[in-house]
C-alpha positions as CSV (number, residue, x, y, z in Angstrom):
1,X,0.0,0.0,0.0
2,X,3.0,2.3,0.9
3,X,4.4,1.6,-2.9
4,X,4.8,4.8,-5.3
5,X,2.5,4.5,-7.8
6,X,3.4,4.5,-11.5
7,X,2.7,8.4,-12.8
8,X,-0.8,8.5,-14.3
9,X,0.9,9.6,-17.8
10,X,2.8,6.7,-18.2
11,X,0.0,4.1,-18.1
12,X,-2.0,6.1,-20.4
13,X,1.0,5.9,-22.9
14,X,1.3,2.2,-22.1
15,X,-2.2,1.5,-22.3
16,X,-2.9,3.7,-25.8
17,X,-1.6,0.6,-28.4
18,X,-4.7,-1.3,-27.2
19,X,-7.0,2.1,-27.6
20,X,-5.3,2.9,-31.2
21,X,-7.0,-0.2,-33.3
22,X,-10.5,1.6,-32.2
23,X,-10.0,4.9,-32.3
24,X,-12.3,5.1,-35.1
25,X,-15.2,4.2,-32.7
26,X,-14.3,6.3,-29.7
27,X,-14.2,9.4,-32.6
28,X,-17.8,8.7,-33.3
29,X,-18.9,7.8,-29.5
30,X,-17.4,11.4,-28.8
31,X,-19.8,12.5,-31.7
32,X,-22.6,11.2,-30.3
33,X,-21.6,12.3,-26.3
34,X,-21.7,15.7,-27.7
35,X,-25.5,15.2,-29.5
36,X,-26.4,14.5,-26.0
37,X,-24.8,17.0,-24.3
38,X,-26.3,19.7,-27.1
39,X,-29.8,18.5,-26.1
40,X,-29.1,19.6,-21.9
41,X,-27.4,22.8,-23.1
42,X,-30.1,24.1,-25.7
43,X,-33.5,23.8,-23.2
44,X,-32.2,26.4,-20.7
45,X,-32.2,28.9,-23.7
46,X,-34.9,27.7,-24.9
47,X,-36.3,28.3,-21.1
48,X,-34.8,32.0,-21.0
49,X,-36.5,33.0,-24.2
50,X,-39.7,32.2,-23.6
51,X,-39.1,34.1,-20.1
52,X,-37.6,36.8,-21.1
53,X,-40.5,37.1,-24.1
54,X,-43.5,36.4,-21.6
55,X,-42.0,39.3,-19.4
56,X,-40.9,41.9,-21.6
57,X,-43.2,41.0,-25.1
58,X,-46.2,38.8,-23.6
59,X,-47.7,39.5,-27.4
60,X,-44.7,38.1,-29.2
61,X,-44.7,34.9,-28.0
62,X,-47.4,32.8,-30.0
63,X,-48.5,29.6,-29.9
64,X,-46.6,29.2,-33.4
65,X,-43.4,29.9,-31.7
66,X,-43.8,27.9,-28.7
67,X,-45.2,24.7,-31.2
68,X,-41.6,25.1,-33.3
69,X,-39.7,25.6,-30.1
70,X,-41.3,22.6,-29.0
71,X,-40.7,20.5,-32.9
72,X,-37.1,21.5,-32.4
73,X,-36.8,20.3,-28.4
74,X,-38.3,16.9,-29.6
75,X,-35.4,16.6,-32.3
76,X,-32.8,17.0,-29.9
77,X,-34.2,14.5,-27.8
78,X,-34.4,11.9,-30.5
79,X,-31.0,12.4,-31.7
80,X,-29.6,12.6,-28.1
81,X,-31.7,8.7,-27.7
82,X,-30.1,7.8,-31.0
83,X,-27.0,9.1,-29.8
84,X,-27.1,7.1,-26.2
85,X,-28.3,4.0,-28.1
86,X,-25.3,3.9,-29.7
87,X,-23.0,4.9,-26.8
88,X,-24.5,2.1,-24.8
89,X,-24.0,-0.4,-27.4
90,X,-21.0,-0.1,-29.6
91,X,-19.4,2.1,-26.8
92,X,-19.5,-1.1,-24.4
93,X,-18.4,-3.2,-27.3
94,X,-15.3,-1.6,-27.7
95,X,-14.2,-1.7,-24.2
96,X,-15.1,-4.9,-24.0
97,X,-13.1,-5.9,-27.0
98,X,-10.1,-3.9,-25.8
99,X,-10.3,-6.3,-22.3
100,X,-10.7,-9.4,-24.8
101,X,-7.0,-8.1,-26.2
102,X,-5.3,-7.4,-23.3
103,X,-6.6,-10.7,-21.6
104,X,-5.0,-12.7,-24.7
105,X,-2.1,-10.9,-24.5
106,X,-2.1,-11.4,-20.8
107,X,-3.0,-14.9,-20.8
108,X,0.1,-15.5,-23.9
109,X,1.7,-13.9,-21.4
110,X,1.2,-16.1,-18.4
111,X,2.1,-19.1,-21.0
112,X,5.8,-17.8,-21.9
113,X,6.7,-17.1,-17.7
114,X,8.6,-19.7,-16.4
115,X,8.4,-21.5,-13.8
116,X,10.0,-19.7,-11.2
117,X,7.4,-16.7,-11.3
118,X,4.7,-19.3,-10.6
119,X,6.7,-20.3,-7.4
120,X,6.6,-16.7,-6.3
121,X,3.1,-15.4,-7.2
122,X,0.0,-16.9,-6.3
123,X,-2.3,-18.4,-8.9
124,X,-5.4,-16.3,-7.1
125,X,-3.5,-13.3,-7.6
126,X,-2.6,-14.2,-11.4
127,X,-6.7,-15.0,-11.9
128,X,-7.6,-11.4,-10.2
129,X,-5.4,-10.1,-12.9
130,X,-6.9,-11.4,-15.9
131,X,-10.7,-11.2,-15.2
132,X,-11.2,-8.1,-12.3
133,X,-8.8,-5.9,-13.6
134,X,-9.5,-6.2,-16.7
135,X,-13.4,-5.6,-16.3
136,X,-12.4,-2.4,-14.7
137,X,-10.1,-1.4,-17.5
138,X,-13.1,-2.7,-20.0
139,X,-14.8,0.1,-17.9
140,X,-12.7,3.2,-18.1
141,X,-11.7,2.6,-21.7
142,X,-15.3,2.9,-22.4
143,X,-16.9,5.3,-19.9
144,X,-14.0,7.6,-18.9
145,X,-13.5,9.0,-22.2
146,X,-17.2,10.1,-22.9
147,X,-18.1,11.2,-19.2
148,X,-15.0,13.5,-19.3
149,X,-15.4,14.7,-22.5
150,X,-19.4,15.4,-21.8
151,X,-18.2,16.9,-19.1
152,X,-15.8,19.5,-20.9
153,X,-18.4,19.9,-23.4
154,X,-20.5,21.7,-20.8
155,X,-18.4,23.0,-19.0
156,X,-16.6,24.8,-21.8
157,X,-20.1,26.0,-23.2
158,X,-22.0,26.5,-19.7
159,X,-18.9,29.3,-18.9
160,X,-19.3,31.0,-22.4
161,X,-23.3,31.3,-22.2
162,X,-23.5,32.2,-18.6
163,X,-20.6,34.9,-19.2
164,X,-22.3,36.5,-21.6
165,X,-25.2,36.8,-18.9
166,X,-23.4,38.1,-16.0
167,X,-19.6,38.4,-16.1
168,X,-19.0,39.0,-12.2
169,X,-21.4,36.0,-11.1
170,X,-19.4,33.7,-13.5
171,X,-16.8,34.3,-12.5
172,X,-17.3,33.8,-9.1
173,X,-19.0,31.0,-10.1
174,X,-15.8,29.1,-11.8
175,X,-13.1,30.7,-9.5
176,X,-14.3,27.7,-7.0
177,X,-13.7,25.3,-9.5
178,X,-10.0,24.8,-8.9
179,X,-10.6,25.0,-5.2
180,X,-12.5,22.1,-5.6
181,X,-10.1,20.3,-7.8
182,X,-7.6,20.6,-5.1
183,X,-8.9,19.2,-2.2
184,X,-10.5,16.5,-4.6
185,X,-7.3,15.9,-6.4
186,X,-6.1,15.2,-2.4
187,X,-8.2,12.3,-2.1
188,X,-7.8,11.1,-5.7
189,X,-4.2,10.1,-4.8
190,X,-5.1,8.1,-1.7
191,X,-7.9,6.6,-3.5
192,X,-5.3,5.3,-6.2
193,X,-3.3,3.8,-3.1
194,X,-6.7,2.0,-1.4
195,X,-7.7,0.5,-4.1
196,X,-4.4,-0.9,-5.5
197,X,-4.2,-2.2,-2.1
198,X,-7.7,-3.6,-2.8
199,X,-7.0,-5.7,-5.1
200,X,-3.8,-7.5,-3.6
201,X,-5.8,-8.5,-0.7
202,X,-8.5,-9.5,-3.2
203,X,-5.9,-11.5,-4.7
204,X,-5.2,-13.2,-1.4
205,X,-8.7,-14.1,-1.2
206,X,-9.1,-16.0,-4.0
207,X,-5.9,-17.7,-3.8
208,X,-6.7,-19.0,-0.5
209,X,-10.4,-19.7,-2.0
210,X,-8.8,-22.0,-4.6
211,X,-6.0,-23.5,-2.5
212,X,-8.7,-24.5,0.6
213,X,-11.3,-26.0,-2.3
214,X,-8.8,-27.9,-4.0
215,X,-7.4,-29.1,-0.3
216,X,-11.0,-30.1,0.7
217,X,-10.5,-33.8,1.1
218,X,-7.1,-32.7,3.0
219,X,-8.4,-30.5,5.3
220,X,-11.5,-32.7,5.9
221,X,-9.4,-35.6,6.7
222,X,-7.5,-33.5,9.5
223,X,-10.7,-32.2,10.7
224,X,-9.7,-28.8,10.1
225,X,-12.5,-26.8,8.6
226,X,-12.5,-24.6,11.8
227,X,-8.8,-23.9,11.1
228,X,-9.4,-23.5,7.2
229,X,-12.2,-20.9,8.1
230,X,-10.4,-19.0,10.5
231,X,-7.3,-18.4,8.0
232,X,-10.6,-17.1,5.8
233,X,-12.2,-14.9,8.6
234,X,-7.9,-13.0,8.9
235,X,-7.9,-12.7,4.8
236,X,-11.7,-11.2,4.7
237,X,-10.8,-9.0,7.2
238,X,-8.1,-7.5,6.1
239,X,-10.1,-7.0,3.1
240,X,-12.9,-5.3,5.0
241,X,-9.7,-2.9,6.0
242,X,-9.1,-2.3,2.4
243,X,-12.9,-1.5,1.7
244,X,-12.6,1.0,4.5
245,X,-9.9,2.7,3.8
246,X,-10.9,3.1,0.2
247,X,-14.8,4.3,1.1
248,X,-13.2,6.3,4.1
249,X,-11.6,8.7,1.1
250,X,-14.1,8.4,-1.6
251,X,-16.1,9.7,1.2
252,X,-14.5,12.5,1.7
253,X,-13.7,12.8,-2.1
254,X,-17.5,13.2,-2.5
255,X,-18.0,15.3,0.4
256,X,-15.7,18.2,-0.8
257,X,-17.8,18.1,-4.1
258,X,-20.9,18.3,-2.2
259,X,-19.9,21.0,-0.2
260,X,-18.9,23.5,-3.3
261,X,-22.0,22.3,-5.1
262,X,-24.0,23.7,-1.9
263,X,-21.7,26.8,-2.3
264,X,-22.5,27.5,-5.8
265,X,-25.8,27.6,-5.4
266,X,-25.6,29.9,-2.5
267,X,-23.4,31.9,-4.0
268,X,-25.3,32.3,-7.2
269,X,-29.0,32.5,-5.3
270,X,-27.6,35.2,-3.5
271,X,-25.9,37.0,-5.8
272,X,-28.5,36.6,-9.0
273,X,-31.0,37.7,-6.3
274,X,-29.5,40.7,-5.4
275,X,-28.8,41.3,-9.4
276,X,-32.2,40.9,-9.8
277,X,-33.2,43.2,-7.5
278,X,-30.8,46.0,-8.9
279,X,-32.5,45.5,-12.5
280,X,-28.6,44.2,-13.6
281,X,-30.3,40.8,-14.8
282,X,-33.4,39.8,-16.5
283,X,-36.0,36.8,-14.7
284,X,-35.2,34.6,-18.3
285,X,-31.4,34.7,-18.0
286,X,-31.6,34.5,-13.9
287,X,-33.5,31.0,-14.9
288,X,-31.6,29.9,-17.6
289,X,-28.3,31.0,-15.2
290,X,-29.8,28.3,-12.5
291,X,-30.4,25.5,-15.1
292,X,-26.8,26.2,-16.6
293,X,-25.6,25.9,-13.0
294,X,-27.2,23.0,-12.2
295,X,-26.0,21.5,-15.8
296,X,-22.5,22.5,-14.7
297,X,-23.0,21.1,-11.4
298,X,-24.6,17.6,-13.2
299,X,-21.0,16.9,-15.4
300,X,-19.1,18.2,-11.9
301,X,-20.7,15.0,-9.9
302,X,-20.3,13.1,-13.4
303,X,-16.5,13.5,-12.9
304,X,-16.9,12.5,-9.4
305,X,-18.3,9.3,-10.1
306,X,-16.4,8.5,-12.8
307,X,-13.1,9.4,-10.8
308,X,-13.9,5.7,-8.8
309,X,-14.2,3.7,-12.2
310,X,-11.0,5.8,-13.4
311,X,-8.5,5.3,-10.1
312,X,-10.3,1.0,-10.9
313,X,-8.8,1.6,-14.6
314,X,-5.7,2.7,-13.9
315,X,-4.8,0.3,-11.2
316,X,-5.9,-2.3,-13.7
317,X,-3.3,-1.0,-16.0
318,X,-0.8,-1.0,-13.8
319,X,-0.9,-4.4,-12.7
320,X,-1.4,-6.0,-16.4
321,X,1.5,-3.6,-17.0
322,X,3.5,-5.7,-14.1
323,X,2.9,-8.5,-15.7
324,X,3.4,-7.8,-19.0
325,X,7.0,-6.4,-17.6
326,X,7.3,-9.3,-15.9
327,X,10.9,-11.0,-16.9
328,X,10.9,-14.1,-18.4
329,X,13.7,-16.2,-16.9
330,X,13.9,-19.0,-19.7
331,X,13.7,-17.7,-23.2
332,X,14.6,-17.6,-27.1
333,X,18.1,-16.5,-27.6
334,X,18.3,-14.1,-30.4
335,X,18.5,-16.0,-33.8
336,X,17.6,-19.2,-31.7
337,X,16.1,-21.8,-34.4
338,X,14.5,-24.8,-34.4
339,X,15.8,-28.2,-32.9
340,X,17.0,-30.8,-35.7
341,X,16.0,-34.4,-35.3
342,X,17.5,-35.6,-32.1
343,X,19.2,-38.6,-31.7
344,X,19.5,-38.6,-27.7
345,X,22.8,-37.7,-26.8
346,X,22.7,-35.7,-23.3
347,X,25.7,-33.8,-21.7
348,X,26.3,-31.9,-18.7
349,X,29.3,-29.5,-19.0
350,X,30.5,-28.3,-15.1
351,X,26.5,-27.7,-14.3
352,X,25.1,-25.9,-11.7
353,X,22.3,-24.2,-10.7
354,X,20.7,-22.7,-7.6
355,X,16.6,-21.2,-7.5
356,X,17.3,-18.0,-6.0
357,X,19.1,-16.2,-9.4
358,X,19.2,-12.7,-7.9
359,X,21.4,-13.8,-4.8
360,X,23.7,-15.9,-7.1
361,X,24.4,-12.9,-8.9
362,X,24.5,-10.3,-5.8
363,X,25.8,-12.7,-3.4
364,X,27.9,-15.4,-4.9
365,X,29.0,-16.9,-1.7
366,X,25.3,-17.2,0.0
367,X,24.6,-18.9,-3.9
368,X,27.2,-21.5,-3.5
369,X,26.2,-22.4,-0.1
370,X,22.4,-23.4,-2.0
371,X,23.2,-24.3,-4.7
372,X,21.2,-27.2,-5.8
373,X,24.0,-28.9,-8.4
374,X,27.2,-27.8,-8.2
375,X,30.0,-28.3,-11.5
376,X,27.7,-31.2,-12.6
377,X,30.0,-33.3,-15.2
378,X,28.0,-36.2,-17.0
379,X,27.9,-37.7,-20.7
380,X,24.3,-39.8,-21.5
381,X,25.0,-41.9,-24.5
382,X,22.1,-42.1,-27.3
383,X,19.7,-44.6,-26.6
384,X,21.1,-45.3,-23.2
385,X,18.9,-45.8,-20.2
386,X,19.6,-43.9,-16.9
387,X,18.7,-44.0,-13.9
388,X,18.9,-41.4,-10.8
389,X,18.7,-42.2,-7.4
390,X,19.5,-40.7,-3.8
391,X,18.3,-39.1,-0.9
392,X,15.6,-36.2,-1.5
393,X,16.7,-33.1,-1.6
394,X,19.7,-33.7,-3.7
395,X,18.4,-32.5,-7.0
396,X,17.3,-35.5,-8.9
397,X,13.9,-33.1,-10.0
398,X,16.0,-30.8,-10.9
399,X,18.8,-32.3,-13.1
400,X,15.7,-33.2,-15.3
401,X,14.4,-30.1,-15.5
402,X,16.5,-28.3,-16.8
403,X,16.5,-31.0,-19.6
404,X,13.4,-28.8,-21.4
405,X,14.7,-25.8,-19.7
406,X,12.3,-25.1,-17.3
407,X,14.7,-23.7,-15.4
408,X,18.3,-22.5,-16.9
409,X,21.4,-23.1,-15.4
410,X,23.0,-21.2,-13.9
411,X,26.7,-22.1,-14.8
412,X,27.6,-24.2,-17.5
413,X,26.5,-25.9,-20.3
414,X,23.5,-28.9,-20.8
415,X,24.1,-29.6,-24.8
416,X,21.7,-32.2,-26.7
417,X,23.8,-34.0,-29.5
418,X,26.6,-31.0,-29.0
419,X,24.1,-28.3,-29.0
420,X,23.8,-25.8,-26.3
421,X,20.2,-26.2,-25.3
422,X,20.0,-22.5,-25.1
423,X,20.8,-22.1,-28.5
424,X,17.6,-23.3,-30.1
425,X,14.4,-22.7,-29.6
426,X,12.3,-23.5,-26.4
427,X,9.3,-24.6,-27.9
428,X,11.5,-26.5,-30.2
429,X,13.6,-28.2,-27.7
430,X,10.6,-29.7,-25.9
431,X,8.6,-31.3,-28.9
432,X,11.4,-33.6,-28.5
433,X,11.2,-34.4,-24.5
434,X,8.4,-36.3,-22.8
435,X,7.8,-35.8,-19.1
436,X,6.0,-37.8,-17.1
437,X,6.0,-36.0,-13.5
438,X,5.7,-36.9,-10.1
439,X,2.8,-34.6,-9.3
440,X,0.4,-35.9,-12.1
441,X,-2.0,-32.8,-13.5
442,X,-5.0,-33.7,-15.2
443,X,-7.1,-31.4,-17.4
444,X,-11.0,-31.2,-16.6
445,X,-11.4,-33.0,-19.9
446,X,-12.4,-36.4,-21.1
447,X,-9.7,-39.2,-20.7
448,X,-9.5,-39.0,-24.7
449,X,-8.6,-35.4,-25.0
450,X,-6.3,-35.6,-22.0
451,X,-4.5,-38.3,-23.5
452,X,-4.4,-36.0,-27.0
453,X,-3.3,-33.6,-25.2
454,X,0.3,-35.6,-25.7
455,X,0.1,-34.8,-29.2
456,X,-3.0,-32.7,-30.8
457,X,-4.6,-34.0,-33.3
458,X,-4.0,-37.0,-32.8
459,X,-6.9,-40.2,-34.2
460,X,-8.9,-41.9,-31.6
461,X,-6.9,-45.2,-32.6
462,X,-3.9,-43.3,-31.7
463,X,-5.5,-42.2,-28.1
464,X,-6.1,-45.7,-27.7
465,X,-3.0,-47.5,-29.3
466,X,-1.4,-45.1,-26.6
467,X,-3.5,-46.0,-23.9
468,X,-2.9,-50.1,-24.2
469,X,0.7,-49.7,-24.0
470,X,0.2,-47.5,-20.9
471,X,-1.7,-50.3,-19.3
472,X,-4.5,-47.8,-18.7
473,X,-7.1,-49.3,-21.8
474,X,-8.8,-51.8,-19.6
475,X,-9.9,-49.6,-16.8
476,X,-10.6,-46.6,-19.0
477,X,-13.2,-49.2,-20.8
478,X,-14.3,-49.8,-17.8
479,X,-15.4,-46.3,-16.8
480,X,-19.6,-44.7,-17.2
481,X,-18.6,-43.2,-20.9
482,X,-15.3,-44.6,-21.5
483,X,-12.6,-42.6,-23.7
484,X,-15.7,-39.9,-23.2
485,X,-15.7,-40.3,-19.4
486,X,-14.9,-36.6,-17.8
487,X,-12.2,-36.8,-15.2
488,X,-13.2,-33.9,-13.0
489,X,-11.2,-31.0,-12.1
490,X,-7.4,-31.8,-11.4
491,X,-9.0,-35.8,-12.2
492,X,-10.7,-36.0,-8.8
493,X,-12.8,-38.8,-10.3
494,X,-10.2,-41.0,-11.2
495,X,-7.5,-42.8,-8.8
496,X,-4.2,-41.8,-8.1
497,X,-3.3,-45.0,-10.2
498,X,-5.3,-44.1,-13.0
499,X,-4.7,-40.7,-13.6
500,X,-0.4,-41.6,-13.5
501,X,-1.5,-44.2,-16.5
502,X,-3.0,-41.5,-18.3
503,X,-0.5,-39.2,-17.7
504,X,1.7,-41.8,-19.1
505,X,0.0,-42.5,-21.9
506,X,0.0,-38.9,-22.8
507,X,4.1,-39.7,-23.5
508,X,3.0,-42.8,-25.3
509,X,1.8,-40.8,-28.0
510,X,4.0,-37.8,-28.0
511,X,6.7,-40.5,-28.7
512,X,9.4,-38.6,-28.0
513,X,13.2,-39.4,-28.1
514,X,14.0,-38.2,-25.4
515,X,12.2,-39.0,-21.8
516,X,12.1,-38.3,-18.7
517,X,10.2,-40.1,-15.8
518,X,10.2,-38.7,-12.8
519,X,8.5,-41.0,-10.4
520,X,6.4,-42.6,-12.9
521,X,5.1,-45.9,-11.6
522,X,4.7,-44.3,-7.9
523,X,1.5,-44.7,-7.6
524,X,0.8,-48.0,-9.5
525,X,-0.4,-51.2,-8.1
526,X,2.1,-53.9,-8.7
527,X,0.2,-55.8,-11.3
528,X,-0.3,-52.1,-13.1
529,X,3.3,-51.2,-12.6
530,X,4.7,-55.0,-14.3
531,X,2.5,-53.7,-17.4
532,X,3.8,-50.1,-17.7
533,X,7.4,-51.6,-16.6
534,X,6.7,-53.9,-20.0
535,X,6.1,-51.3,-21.5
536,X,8.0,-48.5,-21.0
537,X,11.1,-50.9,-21.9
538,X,9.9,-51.6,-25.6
539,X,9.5,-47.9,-25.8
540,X,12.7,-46.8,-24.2
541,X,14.4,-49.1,-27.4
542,X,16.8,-46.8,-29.2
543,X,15.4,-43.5,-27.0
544,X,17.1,-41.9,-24.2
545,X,15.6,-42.7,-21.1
546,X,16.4,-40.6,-17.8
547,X,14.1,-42.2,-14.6
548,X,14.2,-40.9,-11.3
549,X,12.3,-43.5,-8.8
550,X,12.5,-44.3,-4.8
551,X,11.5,-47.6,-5.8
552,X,15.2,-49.0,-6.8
553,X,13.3,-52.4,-7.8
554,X,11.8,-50.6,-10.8
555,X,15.2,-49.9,-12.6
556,X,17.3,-52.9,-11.7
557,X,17.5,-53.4,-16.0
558,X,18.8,-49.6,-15.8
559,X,22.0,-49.4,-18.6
560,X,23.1,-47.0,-15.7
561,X,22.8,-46.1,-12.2
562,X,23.2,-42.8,-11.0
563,X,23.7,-41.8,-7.1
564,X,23.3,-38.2,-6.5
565,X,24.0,-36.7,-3.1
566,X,24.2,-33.1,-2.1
567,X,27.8,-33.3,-2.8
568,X,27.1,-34.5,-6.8
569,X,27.2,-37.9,-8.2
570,X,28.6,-40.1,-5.7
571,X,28.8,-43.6,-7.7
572,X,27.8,-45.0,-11.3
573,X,27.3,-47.9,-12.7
574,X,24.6,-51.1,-13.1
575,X,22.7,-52.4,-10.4
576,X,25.0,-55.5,-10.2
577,X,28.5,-53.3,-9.8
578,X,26.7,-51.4,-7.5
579,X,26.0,-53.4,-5.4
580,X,29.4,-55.0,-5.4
581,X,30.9,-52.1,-4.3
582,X,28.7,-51.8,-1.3
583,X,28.5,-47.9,-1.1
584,X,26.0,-45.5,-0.9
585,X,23.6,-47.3,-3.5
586,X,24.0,-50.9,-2.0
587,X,22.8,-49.4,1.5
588,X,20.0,-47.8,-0.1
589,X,18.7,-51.0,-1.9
590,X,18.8,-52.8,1.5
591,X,16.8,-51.0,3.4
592,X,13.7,-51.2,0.6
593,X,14.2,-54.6,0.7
């Protein structure tokens, strides 16, 4: 809350290329906000003639005038209802069509970040983002624009009539104008504050929302719905504070309007009295002087509503703008291209790599100290089958991915048949890498299209082919709709089991040369895991497999054993010299047994 807000000008400029494809359409809305404004300007001269007349002519003013008077008030009006028709319609379209642009350029966004901005920002923060905030930009693109420039309109026009009436009362009059502005301006800044504010505890909300409905059967199972609901009751609360603040100075925001507006009128029901009186103004312009007043007064209050939706807009912009700003850790090189055919070679060139980048670079001492990998050195042969294993913690997860370069190293070099992964493009490099992780993800899709998902496009005899030789064909026949069954969000319907087959089959048909298991047959059944076992061998066959499992019994055939500690890769070899030597692998395989 205590953060200096981005200046006002710069989010305008910012925010302008997604105005610019429409400007066309705000040109005309502006059109028709001035037809509507011309219909509230022209009925208090209207008002003053037929005064002024009735007092000083009574016999000029036939029913002939008053009938075309009339004629010409009822055009206005139907232009100025043409005019808001169109406003109302095509005006909203185009705000809402600016929010549809700035969402998919948020949301393409969100897809290029990697993953170390997802560790740091919650997902119910990210959501706010992209549908709130952009609502209320939606909002201000539309109505800002019009209500200020209806407001101008009569302003600008209200101060060269009422001039012309009585010089010293308008300028009274508009000399309180800027006073107003001031004070007003006052509590525009702290609004700015409040509801930026706002929307990071907003933010919180949801994010807690999300992580306590997707926890349900968690938090249900430790009896702790008291516990989940109090952590609620602290986040709604402090929300409540937000909402206070916020009200607390659009409160007095509005009050200081109100309290010129009350006096204006004084000012001008004293003053037009007394000229009145002294024969220095006429009944018909004293009238038309209140209705121009109050017309004036109408687009002042118009400015003070809108000034909520604006200080909504432009915090909107600014935190799609820190987004969009956002760094992106892992991307294209300049000139990167497009990955050949691989064949499978892996290499580690004096690797290492720790999460927190900014201390590695500001504090190279604290980085070495946790550092996950450290001068890694290792040379995977095409086609060979490896195998990783070691306590947790000592960066099994990791060596794999930065494989697809979900993270990048942080010193030296990974190359895939001698090319520096960096090199080519990201995209690229990991067409040719299938993952199956150890936190299995499920889309709320049918089994088919989550299987698909491998590889879009794909036949149904493809989906399936894939699914047989994940072991996962018989019980997906099994389920209410088969291949058509819906999984449920995250797969809640399905098994843990289940949904690692599916996930598995989703590398099936990807058929990639390169692949990575990371934990794959964790949550099998043994009769599940023989099949997958099968099969994963006949697909590893001329690929290079990398397999990190806790279960050492499921990669026995392994070409090659790794042991990684925190201190790097301890031993190496195949099960058999392994356990010959007795070391750190041997130990580990007795105490599974």
């Amino acid at each position: 809350m205590n953060e200096t807000p981005i200046s006002t000008k710069y989010l305008l400029k910012r925010f302008y290329p997604y105005f610019k494809p429409y400007l066309h359409i705000l040109v005309f809305d502006l059109v028709c906000a001035a037809f509507t404004s011309a219909c509230d300007l022209v009925l208090p001269l209207m008002v003053r003639f037929i005064t002024n007349t009735v007092v000083n002519e009574p016999a000029a003013l036939t029913v002939e005038i008053v009938l075309k008077i009339t004629a010409l008030y009822v055009v206005f009006r139907v232009i100025d209802v043409l005019a808001n028709y169109y406003m109302q319609n095509t005006g909203h379209v185009m705000g809402a069509m600016i929010e549809s642009d700035m969402r998919r350029d948020l949301f393409e966004k969100f897809q290029r970040l990697s993953y170390a901005y997802y560790t740091e920002n919650k997902t119910g923060q990210l959501i706010s983002r992209i549908t709130t905030d952009l609502f209320d930009i939606a909002e201000f693109a539309h109505h800002c624009p019009e209500e200020y420039f209806i407001a101008a309109v009569k302003i600008v026009v209200a101060f060269v009539i009422l001039i012309r009436v009585n010089v010293v009362l308008t300028v009274v009059v508009f000399a309180m104008i800027p006073l107003m502005l001031f004070f007003a301006l006052k509590f525009r800044v702290k609004l700015r504050k409040a509801f930026k504010w706002q929307r990071s505890e907003l933010g919180e909300i949801n994010s807690h929302v999300e992580d306590s409905l997707l926890g349900i059967r968690v938090s249900k199972s430790f009896a702790n719905e008291d516990v989940e609901q109090q952590r609620f009751e602290e986040g709604n609360e402090r929300f409540l504070t937000t909402k206070r603040v916020s009200y607390r100075n659009m409160a007095g925001f509005r009050s200081v309007t109100r309290l010129f507006d009350g006096l204006m009128y004084i000012t001008i029901v004293l003053l037009g009295s007394l000229a009145l009186i002294g024969g220095h103004i006429e009944a018909g312009d004293f009238i038309a002087y209140l209705m121009y007043v109050s017309v004036l007064l109408e687009a002042i209050r118009r400015i003070v509503e809108f000034t909520e939706q604006f200080q909504k807009g432009i915090t909107g912009i600014e935190r799609f703008i820190e987004v969009m700003d956002a760094h992106i850790d892992v991307d294209d090189a300049p000139g990167a291209g497009p990955m050949p055919d691989v064949e499978g070679e892996i290499e580690f060139d004096n690797v290492s790599f720790t999460y927190d980048r900014a201390q590695n670079e500001e504090d190279p001492e604290a980085a070495a100290e946790s550092c996950v990998l450290s001068g890694l050195n290792l040379k995977i042969a095409k086609g060979e089958n490896v195998a990783l294993v070691g306590p947790s913690g000592a960066g099994k997860t990791t060596f794999c991915n930065l494989i697809p370069r979900f993270y990048d190293v942080t010193g030296g070099t990974i190359r895939i048949d001698g090319i520096d992964i960096r090199d080519v493009q990201v995209r690229s490099l990991r067409t040719k890498i299938g993952m199956v992780q150890q936190e299995v993800y499920l889309f709320s899709d049918t089994v088919a299209n989550n299987i698909a998902y491998g590889r879009p496009g794909a036949s149904r005899e493809e989906v399936i082919e894939a699914a047989r030789m994940a072991g996962a064909d018989a019980f997906i026949r099994e389920l209410p709709d088969g291949y058509d069954t819906f999984v449920g969000e995250r797969g809640a319907r399905l098994s843990g089991g289940q949904k690692q087959r599916i996930s598995i089959a989703r590398v099936f048909l990807k058929n990639p040369p390169v692949l990575i298991l990371d934990e794959a047959t964790s949550a099998l059944d043994n009769e599940s895991e023989y099949f997958v076992q099968k099969s994963l061998a006949e697909l590893s066959k001329g690929r290079t497999t990398i397999t990190i499992a806790h279960r050492l019994s499921t990669i026995r055939n392994a070409d090659r054993i790794i042991v990684l500690t925190e201190n790097g890769i301890e031993e190496e070899g195949t099960h058999d010299e392994l356990m010959e030597k007795n070391g750190i692998y041997a130990a580990m395989n007795n105490i599974t047994l």
